[in-house]
N, C-alpha and C positions, 0 to 999 in steps of 0.2 A: 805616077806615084801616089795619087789625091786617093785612088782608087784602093790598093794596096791599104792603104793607112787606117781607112774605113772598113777594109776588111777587118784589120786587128782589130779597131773598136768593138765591132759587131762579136768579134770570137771573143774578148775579153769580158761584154756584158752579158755575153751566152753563157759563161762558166762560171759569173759572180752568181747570176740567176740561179743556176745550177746547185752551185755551191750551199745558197739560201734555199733553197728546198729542199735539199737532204738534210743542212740541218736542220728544217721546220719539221720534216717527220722526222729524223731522229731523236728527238726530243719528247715524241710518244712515247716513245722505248724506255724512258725512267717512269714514266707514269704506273706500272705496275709498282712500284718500291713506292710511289706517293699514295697509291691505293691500303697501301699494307699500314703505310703510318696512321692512313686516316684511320682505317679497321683498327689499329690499336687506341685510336683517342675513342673509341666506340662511335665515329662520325660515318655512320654502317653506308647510308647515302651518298655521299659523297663519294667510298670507297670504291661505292659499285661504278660510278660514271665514271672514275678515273682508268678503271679495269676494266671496264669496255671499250673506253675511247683507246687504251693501249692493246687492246686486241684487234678493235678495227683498224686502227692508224699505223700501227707498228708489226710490218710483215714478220718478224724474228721470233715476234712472241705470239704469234697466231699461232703457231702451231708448239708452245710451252705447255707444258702436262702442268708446269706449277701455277701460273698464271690462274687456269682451268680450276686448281686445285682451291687456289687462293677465291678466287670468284665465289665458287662453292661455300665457303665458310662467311663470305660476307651476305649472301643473301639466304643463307637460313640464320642467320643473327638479323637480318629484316623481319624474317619470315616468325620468328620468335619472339620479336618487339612488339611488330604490328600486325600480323596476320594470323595468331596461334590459333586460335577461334575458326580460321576460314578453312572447309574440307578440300576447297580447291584453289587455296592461294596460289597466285604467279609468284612468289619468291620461294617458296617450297618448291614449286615446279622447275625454276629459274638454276636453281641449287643442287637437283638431283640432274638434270642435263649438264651444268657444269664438272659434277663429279664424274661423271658416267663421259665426258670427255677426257678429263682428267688419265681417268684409267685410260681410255683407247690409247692415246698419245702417249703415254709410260711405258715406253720400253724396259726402262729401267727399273721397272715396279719400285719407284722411291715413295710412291704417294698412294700408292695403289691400297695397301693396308687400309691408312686411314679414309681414303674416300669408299672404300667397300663397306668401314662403318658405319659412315655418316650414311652411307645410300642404305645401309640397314636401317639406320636409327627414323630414315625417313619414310622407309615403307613401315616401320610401328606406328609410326604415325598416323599414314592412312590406316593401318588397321584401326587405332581406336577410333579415330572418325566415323568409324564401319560401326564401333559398338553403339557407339555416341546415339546412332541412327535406327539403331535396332529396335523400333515402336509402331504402334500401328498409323502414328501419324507419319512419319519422314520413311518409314519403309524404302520407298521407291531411290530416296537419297543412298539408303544402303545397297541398294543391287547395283547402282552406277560407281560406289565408290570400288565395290567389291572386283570389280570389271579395271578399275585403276589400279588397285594393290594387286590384281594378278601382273597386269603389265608391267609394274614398275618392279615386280617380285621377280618377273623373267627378264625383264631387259637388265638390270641390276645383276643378275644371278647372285643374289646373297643368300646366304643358308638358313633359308624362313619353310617350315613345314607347312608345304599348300594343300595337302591332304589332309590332317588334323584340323586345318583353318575351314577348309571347305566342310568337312562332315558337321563341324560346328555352326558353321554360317546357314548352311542352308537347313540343318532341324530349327534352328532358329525363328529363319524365316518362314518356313512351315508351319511353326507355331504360333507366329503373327497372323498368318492368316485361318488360321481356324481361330484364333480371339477375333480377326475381323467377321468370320462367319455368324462365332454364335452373335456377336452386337448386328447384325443385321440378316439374322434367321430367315427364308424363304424369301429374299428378295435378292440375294449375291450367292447362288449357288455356285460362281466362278472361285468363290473363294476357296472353296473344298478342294478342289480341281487342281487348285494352285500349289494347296498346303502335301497335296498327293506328290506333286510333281515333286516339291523339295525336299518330301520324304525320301522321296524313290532316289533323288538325286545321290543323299547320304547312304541311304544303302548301296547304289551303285559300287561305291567305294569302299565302302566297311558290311559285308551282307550280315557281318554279326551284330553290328551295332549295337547298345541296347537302348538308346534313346530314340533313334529311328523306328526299332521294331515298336519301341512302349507306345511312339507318339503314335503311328500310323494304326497298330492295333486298334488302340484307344479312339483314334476318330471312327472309323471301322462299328465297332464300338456302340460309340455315342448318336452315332447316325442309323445306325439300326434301330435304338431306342426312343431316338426323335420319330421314330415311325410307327411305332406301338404307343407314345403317350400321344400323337397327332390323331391318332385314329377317332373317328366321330362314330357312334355308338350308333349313330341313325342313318349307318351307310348299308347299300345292302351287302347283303353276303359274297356277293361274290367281287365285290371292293375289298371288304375284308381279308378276303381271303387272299388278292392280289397283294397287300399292302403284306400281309404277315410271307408270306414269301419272298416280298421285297427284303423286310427288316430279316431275317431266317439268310437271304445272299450274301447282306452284310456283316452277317453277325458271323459266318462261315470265313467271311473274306479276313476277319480279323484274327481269327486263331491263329493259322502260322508264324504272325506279327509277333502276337501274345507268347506265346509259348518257345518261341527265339530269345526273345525278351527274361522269359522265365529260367531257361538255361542259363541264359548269363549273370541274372541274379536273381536265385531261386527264394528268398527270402524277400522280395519287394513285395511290399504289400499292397499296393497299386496295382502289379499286373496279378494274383493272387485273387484279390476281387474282381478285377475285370471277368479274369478265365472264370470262376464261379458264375457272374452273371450270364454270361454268353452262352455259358453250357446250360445255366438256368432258362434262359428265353429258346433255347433249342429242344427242350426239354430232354435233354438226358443228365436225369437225376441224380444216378452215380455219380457221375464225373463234377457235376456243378456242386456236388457235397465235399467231393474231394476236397476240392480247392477250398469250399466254402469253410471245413476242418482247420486245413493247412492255416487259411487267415486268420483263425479265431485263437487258435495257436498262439502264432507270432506274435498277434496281437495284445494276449495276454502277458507272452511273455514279455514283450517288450514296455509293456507298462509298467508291469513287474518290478523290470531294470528303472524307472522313472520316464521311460519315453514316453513324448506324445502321440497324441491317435495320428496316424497316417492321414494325410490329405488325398481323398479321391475327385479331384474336382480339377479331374483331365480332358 
């Protein structure tokens, strides 16, 4: 009987034990409703450890689309307190994984609206991070962040135009580094090279473009002219002559640029004296009159009207 007896004790303090451990974890399972009061006293820290630990601790709510939802809104209220300033804060990052669970787990698209906002509102965000960065010092910040706002634009799928953004981003960056070039003339020839690639990039996408065809003209351009004002007077002839067939390739290479350009706004008077000059350095004098007419025109007339002189210093 001794034996028996000791059996029940044994089954009695197995199922107290028992009993005390379901309720220890189920006791994580309020902790999302304790996270929610704290986010409303704005105790945003706190909110988050209580909403984690009931995501880890409490099986029920691991897989809750609100929970997910809720998480989300406490750590871009971190991310907005203490982070706004950082382009790669972890509670920004923290906050768009949260939502972007949020939605997987919603069946029921209850939450789905608002966290597709917030996942919008936070891919604006890296974009102006991206403008933020758009200088010839943090450049390279920009091409990393640019590389994020795609990913988070596609993983998100929110209705953000990556084509407009792109044609803009990389003339942009193009024109960073032809300012990096001229600040370091004949010593970063890569830089040319560069500002080509992210021309070429935006026309990829837009062949009409007219700030791609101006910009890339323009350097086209200006690099042909760097060759004609470099030229040293006491070279012989037939350097000369290799050099004026250099600057004569580029200055050929820029017209279709220019005159894409000119199509699409025939009254710019930027591209207007380019095309005049180019055809001037080529020497066909008609046509560099043409244009040269055409600008002296507009330029009248637009003074006329009170405008100021066009800036050529592209």
């Amino acid at each position: 009987m001794m034996w028996i007896k000791n059996i029940s004790i044994f089954i009695l303090m197995l199922t107290l034990n028992l009993s005390i451990f379901s309720q220890d974890k189920n006791k994580y399972c309020i902790y999302d409703q304790v996270a929610i009061e704290k986010y409303g006293n704005k105790e945003f820290k706190d909110a988050l450890a209580y909403i984690d630990t009931a995501i880890t601790m409490c099986k029920e709510l691991e897989s809750d689309p609100y929970v997910y939802h809720i998480k989300g809104f406490i750590c871009y209220e971190l991310y907005k307190s203490e982070e706004l300033d950082d382009p790669y804060s972890n509670y920004r990052a923290q906050a768009f994984e949260a939502f972007l669970k949020s939605n997987e787990l919603d069946e029921g698209k209850e939450f789905t609206s608002k966290n597709t906002k917030s996942l919008r509102n936070i891919c604006i965000r890296i974009q102006k991070n991206i403008a933020q960065s758009l200088d010839t010092v943090n450049y390279k910040e920009a091409l990393k962040l640019d590389k994020l706002y795609h990913q988070s634009v596609e993983r998100s799928g929110v209705k953000l135009d990556l084509k407009e953004h792109d044609i803009t981003f990389n003339n942009m960056i193009g024109s960073i580094f032809v300012e990096l070039y001229e600040n370091q003339k004949g010593s970063r020839e890569d830089f040319v090279d560069s500002a080509i690639v992210y021309y070429e990039k935006a026309l990829s996408i837009d062949t009409l473009g007219f700030d791609a065809n101006k910009n890339l003209g323009y350097l086209y351009h200006n690099l042909s002219i760097d060759i004609i004002l470099n030229m040293d007077p006491e070279d012989d002839i037939l350097t000369m002559y290799e050099n004026q067939e250099k600057s004569s390739a580029l200055g050929l290479k820029s017209l279709p640029y220019l005159k894409r350009a000119h199509e699409q706004q025939p009254k710019n008077r930027d591209v207007l004296y380019g095309l005049a000059g180019i055809y001037f350095m080529l020497q066909e004098k008609e046509k560099s009159d043409f244009y040269q007419k055409l600008y002296d025109e507009l330029t009248k007339e637009q003074q006329g009207d009170g405008m100021s002189p066009p800036n050529n210093d592209n």
